[in-house]
C-alpha positions in Angstrom: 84.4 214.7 23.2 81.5 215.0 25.8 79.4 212.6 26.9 76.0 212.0 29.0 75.8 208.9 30.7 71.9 208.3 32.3 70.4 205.5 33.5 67.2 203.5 32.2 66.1 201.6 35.0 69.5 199.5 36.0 70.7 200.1 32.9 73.7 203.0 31.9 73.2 204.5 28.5 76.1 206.8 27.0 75.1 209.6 24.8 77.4 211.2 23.1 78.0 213.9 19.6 77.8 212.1 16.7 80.2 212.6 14.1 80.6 212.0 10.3 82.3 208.5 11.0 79.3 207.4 12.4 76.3 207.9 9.8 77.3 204.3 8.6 75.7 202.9 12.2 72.9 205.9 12.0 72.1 205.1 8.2 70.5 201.9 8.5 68.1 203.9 11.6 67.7 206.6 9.8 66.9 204.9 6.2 64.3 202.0 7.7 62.1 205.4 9.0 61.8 207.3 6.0 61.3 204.4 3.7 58.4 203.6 5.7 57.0 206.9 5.6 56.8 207.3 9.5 58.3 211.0 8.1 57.0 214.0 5.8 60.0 215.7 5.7 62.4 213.4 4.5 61.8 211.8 0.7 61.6 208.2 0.8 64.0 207.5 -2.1 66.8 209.5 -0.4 70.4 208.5 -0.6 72.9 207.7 1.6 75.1 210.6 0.8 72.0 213.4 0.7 71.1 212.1 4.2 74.6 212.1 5.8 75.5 215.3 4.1 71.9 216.8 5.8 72.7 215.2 8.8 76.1 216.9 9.2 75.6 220.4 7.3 76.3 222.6 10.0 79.2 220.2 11.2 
């Protein structure tokens, strides 16, 4: 699998394709911006398994 590495000032940030395995570390992101509303498209109320299987529909 690919990566990007770039740097933020001195710091090295790695950027790489997410994958299915990891919606449990992008869930709790992902959750905390739509139940704040910071998003129109996205309900509020949506579910873990709605989300990751958006997320990854073209996968």
């Amino acid at each position: 699998m690919a990566k990007v590495t770039i740097m933020v000032g001195s710091m090295s940030i790695n950027i790489r394709r997410a994958t299915i395995k990891y919606f449990v570390e992008i869930w709790p992101i992902f959750s905390s911006i739509i139940q704040n509303c910071d998003t129109y498209v996205f309900p509020e109320a949506m579910a873990y398994g709605q989300a990751r299987n958006y997320w990854f529909l073209y996968e």
